[in-house]
N, C-alpha and C positions, 0 to 999 in steps of 0.2 A: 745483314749482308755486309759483308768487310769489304773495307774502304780500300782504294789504290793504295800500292806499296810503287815509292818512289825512288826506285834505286839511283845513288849518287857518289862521287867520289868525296873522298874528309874534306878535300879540299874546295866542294863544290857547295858543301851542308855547312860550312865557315863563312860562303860567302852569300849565302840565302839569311845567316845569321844578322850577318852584320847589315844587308839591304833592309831587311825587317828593323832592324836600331834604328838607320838612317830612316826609315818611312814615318816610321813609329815618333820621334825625338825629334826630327829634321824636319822635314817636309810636312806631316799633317800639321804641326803647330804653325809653317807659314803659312798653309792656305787658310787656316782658320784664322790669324792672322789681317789676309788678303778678303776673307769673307767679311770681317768686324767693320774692314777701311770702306767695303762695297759698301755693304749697308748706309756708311753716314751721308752716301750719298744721295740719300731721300728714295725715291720712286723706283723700287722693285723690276715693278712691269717692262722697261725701258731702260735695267741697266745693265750693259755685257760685260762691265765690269763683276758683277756679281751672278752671272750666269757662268762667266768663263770661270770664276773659285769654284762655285760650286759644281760644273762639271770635271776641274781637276781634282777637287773632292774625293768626287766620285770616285774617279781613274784610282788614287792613293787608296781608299779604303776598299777599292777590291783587288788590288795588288798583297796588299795587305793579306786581306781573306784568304785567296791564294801561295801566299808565301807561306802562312800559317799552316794552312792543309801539307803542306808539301815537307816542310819541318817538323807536324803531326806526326806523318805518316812514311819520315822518310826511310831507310834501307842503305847505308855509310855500306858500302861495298868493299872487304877488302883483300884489293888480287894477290896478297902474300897469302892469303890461303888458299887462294887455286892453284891449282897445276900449271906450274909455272911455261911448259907449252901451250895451255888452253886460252883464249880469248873469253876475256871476260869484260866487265865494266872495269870501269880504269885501266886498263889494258893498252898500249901501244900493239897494234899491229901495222905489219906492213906484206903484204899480197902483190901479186902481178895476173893482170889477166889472163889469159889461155890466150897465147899466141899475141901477145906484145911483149914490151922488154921493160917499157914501166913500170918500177915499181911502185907503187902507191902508200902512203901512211896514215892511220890514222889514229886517234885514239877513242877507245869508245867510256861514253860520258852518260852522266842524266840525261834529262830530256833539259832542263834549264840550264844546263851549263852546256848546250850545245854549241859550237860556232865553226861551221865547214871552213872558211875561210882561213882559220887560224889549226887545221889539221883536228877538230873534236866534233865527233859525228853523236848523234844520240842512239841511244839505247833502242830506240823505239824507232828508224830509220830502217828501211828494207835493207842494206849495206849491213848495217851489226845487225838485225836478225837476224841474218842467214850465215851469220861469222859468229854469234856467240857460242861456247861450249864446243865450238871445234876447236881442230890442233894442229898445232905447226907441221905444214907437210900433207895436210889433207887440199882436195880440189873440191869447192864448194860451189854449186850454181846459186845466185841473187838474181833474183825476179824484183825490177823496180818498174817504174813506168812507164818509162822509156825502152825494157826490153829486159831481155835475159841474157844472164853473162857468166865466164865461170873465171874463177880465178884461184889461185894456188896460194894457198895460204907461206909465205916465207918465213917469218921471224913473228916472236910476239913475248912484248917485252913487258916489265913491270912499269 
């Protein structure tokens, strides 16, 4: 059975790289570290000093897992080879809904290099599934879960 295929931008799989150095070189060495100092503190049973390493332990060495899989198996998207009106991953688009006057922007991203706040929606978000592989100038309806809605696709940039 093949594994997820994790499509990302270059610039998203540079910084999955570099979290994995930091996790890897940085951080697992301090909590192992933070575990050595628990320990000298006698009694196991009774210390949160060496309960709280070793649950952030944990947390690092499944980020880790994770980060691994996803750099595995990732898919470096790149939107100069799509059709430069088509909405793709890495893609800036900007839409207005059916019967407002805002226009909205966003750009569509991985699923980990997502952050709505900062204009970068995930790939995997009801908004870019129902906008990927369309084209500048089409009316696309999205079904989220809040409702259904249709918007006109405007501009869609590199």
């Amino acid at each position: 059975m093949p594994e997820k295929s994790y499509p990302m931008t270059a610039e998203g799989k540079e910084k999955l790289e570099a979290e994995l150095k930091n996790l890897k070189l940085v951080k697992r060495p301090k909590v192992i570290k933070r575990i050595k100092i628990a320990r000298s503190y006698g009694d196991l049973s009774e210390n949160s000093e060496y309960d709280s390493a070793k649950d952030e332990q944990s947390h690092v060495e499944d980020r880790i897992n994770v980060v691994e899989q996803m750099l595995k198996y990732a898919h470096v998207v790149d939107a100069d080879s799509v059709d430069p009106n088509e909405v793709s991953v890495g893609k800036k688009v900007t839409y207005t809904e059916v019967g407002e006057d805002d226009p909205e922007t966003y750009t569509i991203v991985g699923s980990d290099e997502s952050d709505p706040l900062n204009g970068k929606i995930s790939n995997d978000s009801p908004i870019a599934q129902a906008l990927l592989g369309k084209k500048k100038g089409q009316t696309v309806e999205i079904t989220t879960p809040g409702g259904k809605f249709k918007v006109k696709i405007n501009k869609v940039e590199d």
